[in-house]
N, C-alpha and C positions, 0 to 999 in steps of 0.2 A: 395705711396702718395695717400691720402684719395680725390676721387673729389666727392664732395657733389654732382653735377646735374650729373652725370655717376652712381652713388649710390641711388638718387631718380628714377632714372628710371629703378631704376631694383626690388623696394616695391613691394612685393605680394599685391594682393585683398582681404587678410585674415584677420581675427584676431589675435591680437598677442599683445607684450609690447614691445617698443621703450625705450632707453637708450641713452641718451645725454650725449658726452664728451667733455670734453674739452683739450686746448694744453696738459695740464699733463696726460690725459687720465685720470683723476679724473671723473667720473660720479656725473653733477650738476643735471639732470631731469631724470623721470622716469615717463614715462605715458605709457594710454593700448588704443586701439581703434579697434571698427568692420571692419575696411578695412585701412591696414597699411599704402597702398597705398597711402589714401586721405587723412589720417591726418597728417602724418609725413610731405608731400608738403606742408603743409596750411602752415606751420614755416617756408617755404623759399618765397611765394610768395609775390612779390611787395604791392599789393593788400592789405594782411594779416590786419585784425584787433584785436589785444591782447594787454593787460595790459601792462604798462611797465616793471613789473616785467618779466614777459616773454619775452619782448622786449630786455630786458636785459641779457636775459640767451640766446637767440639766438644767440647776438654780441658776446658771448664765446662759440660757437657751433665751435668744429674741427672736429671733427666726429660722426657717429652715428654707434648704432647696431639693432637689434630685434632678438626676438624670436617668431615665430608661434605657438600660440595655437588654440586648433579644435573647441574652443564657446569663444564666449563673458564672460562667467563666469570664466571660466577656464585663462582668459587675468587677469581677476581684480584678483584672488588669489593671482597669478602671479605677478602684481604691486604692490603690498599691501606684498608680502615678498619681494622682491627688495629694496622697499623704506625703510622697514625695514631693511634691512641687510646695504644698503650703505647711509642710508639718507644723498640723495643728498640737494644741495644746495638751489635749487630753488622749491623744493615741499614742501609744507607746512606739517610740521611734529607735530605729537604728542608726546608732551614735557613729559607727564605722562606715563613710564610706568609699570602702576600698574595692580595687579592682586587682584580678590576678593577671599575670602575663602567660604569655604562651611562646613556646619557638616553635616561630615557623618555617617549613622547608620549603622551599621553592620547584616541586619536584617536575612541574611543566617544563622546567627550563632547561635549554642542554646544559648550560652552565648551572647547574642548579647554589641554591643559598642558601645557610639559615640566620636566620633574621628576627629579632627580638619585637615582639607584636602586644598591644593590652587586647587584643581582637581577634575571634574568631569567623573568621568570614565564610561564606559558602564561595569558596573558589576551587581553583587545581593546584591550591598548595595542601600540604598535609599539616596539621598541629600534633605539639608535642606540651602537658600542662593541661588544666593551670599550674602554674608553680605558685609556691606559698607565699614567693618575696623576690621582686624584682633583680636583687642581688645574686638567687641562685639561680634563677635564669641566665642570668649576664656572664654568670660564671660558666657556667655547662657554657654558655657559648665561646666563651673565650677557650676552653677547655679543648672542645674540637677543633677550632680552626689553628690550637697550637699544634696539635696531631697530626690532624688530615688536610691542615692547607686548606678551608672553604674559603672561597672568596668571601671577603665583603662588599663590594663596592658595589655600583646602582649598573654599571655600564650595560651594553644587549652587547652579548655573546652567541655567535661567533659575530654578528655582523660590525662590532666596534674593534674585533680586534687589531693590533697593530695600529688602532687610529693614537694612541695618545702612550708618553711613559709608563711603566709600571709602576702600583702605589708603594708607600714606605712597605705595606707588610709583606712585600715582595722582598723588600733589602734585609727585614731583619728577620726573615726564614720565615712568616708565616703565611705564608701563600704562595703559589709556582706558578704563578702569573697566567693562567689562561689568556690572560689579555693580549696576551704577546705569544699565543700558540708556543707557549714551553713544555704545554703538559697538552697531550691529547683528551678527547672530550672522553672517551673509555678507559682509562687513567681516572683522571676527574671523577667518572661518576661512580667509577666503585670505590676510590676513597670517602664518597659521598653516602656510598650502600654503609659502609661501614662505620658512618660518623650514626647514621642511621640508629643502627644497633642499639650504641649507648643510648641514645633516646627511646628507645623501647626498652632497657635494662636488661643488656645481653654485655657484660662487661669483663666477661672472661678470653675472649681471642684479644683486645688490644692490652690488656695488663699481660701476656706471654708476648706479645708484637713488642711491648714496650721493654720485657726483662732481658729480649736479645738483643736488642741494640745496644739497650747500655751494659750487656756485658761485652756483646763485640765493640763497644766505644773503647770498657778497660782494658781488654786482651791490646789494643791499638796503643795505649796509652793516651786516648782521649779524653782525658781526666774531667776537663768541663763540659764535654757533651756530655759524659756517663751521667754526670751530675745533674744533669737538666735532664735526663732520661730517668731519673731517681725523681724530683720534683715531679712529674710527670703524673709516672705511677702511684705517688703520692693523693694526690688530686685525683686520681679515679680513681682509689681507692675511697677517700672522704666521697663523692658522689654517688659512689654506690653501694654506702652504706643507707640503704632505706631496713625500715622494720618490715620484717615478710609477716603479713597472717596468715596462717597456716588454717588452712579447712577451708577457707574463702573460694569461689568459683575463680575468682578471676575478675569480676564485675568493677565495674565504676557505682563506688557509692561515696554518701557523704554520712558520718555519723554527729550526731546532734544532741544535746543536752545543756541544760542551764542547771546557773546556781544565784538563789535570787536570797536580799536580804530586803529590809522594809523599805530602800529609795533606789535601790542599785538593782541590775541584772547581768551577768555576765552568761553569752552562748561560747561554748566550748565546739569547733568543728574538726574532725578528723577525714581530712580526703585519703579516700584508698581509691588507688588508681589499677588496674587490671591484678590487683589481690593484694597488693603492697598499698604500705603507710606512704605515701610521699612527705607529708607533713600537715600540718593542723594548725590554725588562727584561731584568735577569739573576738566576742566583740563586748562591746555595751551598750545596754538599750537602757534608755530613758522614761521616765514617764511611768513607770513601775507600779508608783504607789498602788495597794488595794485592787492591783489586779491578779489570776490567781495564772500559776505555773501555764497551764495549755495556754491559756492568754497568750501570755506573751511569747510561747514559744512559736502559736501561730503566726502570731504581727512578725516574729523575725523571721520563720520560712518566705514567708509572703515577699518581705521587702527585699529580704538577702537575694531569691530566686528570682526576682523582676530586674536586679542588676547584673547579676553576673554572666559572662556568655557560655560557658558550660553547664548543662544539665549533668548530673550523672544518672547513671540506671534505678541507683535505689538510694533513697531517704530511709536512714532508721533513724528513728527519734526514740527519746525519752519516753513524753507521755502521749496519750491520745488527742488528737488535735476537729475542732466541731470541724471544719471545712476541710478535711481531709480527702476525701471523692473527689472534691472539686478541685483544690490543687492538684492534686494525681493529674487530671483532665487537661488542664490549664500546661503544668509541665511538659506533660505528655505530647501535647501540641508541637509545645515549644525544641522541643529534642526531635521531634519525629518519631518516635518511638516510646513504647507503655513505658512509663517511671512509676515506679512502684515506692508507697508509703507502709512502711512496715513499724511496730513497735517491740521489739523481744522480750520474752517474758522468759526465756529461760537458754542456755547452754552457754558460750560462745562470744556471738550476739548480743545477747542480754549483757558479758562481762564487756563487752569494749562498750557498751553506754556507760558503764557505770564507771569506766575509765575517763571517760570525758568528761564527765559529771563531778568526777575527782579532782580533775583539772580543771573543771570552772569553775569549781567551789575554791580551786588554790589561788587563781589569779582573782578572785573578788575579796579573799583573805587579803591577799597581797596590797590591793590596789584601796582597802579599804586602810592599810596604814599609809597607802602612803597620801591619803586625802587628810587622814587625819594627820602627820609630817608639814601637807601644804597649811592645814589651818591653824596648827601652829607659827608659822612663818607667817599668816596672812592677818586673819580675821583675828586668830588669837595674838598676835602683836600689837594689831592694833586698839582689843582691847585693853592688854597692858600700857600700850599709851595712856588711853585713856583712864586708866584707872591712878596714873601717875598724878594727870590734873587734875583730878574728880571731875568728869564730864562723864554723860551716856550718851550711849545712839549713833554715835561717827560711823557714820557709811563712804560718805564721800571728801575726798582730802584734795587739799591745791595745796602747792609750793612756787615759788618764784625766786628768780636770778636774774642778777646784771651783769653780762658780760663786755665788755672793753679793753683799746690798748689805749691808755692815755685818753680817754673819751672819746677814740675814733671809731666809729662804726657803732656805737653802742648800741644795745639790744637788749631784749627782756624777753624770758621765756615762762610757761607756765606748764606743769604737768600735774597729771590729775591719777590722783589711787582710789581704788573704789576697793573696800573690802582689802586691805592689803596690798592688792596688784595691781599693777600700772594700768591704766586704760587710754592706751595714746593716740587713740579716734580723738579725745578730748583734750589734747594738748595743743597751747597754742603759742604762736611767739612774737612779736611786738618789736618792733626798728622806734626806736626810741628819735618824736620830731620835738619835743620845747627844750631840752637842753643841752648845754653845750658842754664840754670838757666832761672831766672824770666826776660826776658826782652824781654815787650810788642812791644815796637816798632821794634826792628829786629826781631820778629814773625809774625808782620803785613805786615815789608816787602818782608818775605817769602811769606807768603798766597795771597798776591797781585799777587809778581812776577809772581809765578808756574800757577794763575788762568789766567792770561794774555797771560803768554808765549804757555800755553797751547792752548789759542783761537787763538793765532799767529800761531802754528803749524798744529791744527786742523784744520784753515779755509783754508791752505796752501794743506793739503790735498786732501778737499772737491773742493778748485780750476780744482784740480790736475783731478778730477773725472769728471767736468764740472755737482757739485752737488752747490746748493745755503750753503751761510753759517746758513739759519734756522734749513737745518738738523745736524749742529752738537750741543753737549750740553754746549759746551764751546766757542764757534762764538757767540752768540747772546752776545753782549755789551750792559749794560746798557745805559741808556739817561742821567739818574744821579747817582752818587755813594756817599750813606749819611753814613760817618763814624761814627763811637757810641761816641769820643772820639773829643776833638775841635781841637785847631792848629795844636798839635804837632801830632795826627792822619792824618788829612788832608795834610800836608806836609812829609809826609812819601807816602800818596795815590799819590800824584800829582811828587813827584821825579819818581814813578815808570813808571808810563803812560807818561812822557817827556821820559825818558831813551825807554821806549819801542815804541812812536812815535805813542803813543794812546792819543788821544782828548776828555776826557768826565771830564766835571764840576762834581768838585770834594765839598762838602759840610762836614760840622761837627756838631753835640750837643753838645754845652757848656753847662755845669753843675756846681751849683753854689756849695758853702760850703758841705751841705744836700745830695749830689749827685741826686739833680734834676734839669731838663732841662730848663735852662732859658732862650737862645738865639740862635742863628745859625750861624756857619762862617761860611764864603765864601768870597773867594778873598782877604784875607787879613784883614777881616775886621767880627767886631760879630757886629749880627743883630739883634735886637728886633721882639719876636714875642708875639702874643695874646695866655696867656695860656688857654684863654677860650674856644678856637676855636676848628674847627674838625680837622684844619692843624696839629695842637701840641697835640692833639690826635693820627692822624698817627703816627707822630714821635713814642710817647712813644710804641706805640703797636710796630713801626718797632725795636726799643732798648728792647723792653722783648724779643720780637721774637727773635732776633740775640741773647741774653744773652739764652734764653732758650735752641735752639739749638746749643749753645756751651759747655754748662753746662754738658747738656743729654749725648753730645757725649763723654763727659771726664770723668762723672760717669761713663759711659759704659765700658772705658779703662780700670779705677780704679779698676773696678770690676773683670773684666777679668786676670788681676794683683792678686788681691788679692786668685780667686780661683786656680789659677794657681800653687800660694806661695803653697798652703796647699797640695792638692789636685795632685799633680806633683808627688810629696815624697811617692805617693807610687806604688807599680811596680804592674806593669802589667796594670796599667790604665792608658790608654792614653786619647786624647782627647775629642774623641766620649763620650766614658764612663764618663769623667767627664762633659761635657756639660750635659748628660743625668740624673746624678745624683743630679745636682744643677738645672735642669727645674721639678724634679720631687720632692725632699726635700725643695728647696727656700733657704738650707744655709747651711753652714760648721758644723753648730752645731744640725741640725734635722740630717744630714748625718750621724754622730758621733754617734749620738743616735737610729740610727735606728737598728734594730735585720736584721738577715744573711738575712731570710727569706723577709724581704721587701725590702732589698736591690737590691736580686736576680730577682725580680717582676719587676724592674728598668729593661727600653729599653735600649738594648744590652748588658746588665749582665747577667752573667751567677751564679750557684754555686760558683765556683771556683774564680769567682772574687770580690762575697759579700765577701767571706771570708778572702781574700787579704783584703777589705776595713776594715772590721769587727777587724780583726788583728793588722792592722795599728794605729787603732785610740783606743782599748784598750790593746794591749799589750804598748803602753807607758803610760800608766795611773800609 
């Protein structure tokens, strides 16, 4: 038995990280502090003054742990992968996470490269980044190697050369094949000085390189090369449009600010790269509630700087942040060199936070219609459902379908809406074993039964373990169950859950002539609804949903069926071998056609058993 005040009084005077649990022993908080001792107490004392969000993570405090580490820096590494690894409950998390790219040059190499990297490595390549978006990396790459011919390929140069063809981008002009000694390595590398450039933003010698060819293209009458010499220019022109800040030294910083409303936060980041904008992300952090601006602007230095592999020189932030020293310290490490936290209070400086700030207050504007957009579509549809039958409280919804041809392959499928939106961890789907031929409704009352009976036996289990019924897959019961089908569906649904001594409102889609949704039963009775609404939107999305995944799963049979028929007849190929030969030909009839030799290329065929195939499908020819 855990005693919280026999366990406070045994906290070292150390540094370290604290771990808050709770009855499940789920870890809700995770914090670091200079003396374990004195801050872990502050959360038990009378006295205490904290948020309520804190306030509230204590009332589920059962126990605690820590760890000692030998600095204060070494505590926040520490906290900042913790919270990572279990994001607890009650720490405000970063909801983004993303990684920037880099290009990288290869410049150890005589053939040197550049090469689209998410990593910065301590090697003898050079980086160029991060970049904002994986797309304008790929771009600027493509960008150069249309220019200046970089290689791509992996080969070792000089010593591979002449071993093997030139690639495609030899044939269609982008690259001069060093592979094949076409271009010498001093050639090579000052086209490589020169790709160089544009990644350091020196983009005025190749826009004049590129305005003479294409006018020597048109003096020639080279109308399509000018023209591809025009795209060109084009494209480093858009590249090299970044915003210059003027007064800036030159430095790598990052600028920072939030815009928070009472459950949301959004960080606004502006990278300037040696005194230029390259571009700016944003994120969302979570977990918000009741806590105040420096909060949370700390939890997102914290997190955002333990993932990314660029440090920059200088951090300006918005507001003043309590572990601000000791990030510096921590940073500092991490780059090799002093990184400096600064806050501006006036010129310059001061105006691009308040730029960012502008902008983070515009995307949490933004992002705040468009949640309210989703809960119209969602939660608020599915309230107007409900309001149609007079029901409250529908959180979670099932639908069900019977898919067949002629009763062959039948199948039933189930999928599950929580909140308006699909949740299709919880779908499930059902090969229909007591009946025979086309007949929908004792297939329905199959797939009912077995999905019922099954949560009866599983929750009987889960009892049985003193586990709740959320951990099993078939204990959670829906609030409502909307059959695709009107009366004579709904009365098939409602025999089953009386016979089984299960309680859930049971609903239907009527469908008129056209087999479209005109009304809803319930109770005995069809109801009028508005087809204009988001309500009768759900519906139809949850009626594709459930046709879709019943369809999918009964193709899927058919199919298996089908390769089976063929594919079976001939010996020595069992199942492997034929799974392998229809993921790698796509059909009975490339199989047929293919020769011994790409057969035997085929995963887990051998010689001997192309030749089995090869035999089968032309000696009955």
């Amino acid at each position: 038995m855990f005693n919280i005040e026999e366990e406070l009084k045994k906290l070292p005077a150390k540094p370290g990280v604290y771990l808050m649990h709770d009855a499940k022993d789920a870890i809700i908080y995770v914090g670091k502090a200079i003396s374990l001792k004195n801050r872990v107490r502050q959360y038990f004392q009378p006295s205490r003054n904290v948020s309520p969000k804190i306030e509230k993570m204590i009332s589920q405090i059962d126990h605690f742990e820590y760890i000692i580490t030998d600095s204060e820096v070494e505590a926040l590494v520490l906290e900042s992968n913790l919270i990572k690894e279990h994001r607890p409950k009650y720490n405000t998390m970063l909801k983004d996470d993303k990684s920037y790219p880099f290009i990288k040059a290869t410049v150890g190499e005589a053939y040197p490269r550049l090469i689209f990297s998410r990593q910065e490595k301590r090697d003898r390549s050079k980086y160029f980044g991060p970049y904002t978006s994986a797309g304008a990396a790929k771009d600027t790459l493509e960008l150069l190697r249309k220019i200046y011919h970089i290689r791509s390929c992996r080969r070792t140069l000089p010593r591979d050369i002449g071993k093997e063809r030139p690639c495609l981008n030899y044939h269609i002009g982008q690259c001069d094949a060093p592979c094949q000694g076409y271009i010498s390595s001093e050639q090579y590398k000052e086209n490589f000085r020169e790709a160089l450039k544009i990644l350091e933003g020196d983009y005025t010698g190749v826009i004049q390189y590129l305005q003479q060819r294409m006018q020597t293209a048109a003096e020639e009458m080279q109308f399509e090369e000018a023209a591809q010499y025009r795209d060109l220019i084009d494209s480093v022109r858009k590249s090299s449009v970044h915003q210059k800040i003027t007064g800036f030294d030159g430095l790598d910083r990052d600028i920072i600010a939030l815009a928070k409303d009472q459950s949301e936060a959004v960080v606004q980041v502006f990278f300037i790269r040696e005194g230029r904008m390259i571009g700016r992300d944003h994120f969302h952090l979570s977990g918000v509630d009741g806590s105040e601006r420096q909060e949370i602007l700390q939890s997102f230095v914290k997190q955002f700087y333990a993932g990314t592999p660029f440090i920059p020189k200088e951090l300006m932030l918005e507001y003043e942040i309590e572990d601000q020293e000791v990030i510096s310290r921590w940073l500092s490490g991490r780059r090799g060199d002093k990184v400096r936290i600064l806050v501006p209070k006036k010129g310059q400086k001061e105006k691009f936070v308040e730029l960012a700030h502008k902008n983070a207050l515009l995307v949490l504007q933004q992002d705040v219609q468009k949640i309210r957009r989703a809960e119209e579509r969602t939660t608020g549809a599915m309230q107007e459902i409900c309001s149609w039958i007079g029901i409250e409280g529908v959180h979670r919804v099932e639908s069900y379908d019977i898919s067949n041809i002629s009763g062959f392959q039948s199948v039933g499928s189930m999928v599950v809406f929580e909140d308006g939106s699909p949740r299709r961890s919880d779908y499930r789907k059902f090969r229909i074993k007591t009946v025979q031929g086309p007949d929908d409704y004792a297939s329905m009352r199959e797939v009912l039964t077995r999905r019922f009976e099954h949560g009866i036996e599983e929750a009987g289990k889960l009892q049985e373990q003193g586990l709740e019924r959320e951990n099993g897959s078939f204990t959670r019961y829906p609030d409502l169950i909307m059959m695709d089908g009107g009366k004579g569906q709904v009365h098939i649904a409602e025999e089953v859950l009386e016979r089984l001594g299960i309680h859930i409102p049971v609903c239907g889609m009527v469908k008129d002539d056209r087999h479209r949704t005109r009304g809803i039963y319930f109770r005995g009775q069809e109801l009028p609804i508005n087809i204009n609404s988001e309500g009768f939107h759900l519906m139809t999305r949850i009626q594709d949903e459930v046709h879709r995944f019943a369809i999918e799963y009964h193709r899927s049979l058919r199919s298996k069926v089908q390769v089976h028929s063929i594919l079976d007849d001939i010996p020595g190929i069992g199942e492997k071998r034929r799974r392998a030969l229809m993921k790698r030909f796509g059909s009975i009839e490339a199989v047929q056609n293919a020769q011994i030799e790409e057969l035997a290329q085929t995963e887990t065929m051998n010689m001997g058993a192309a030749r089995k195939v090869y035999g089968f499908f032309h000696s009955s020819k």
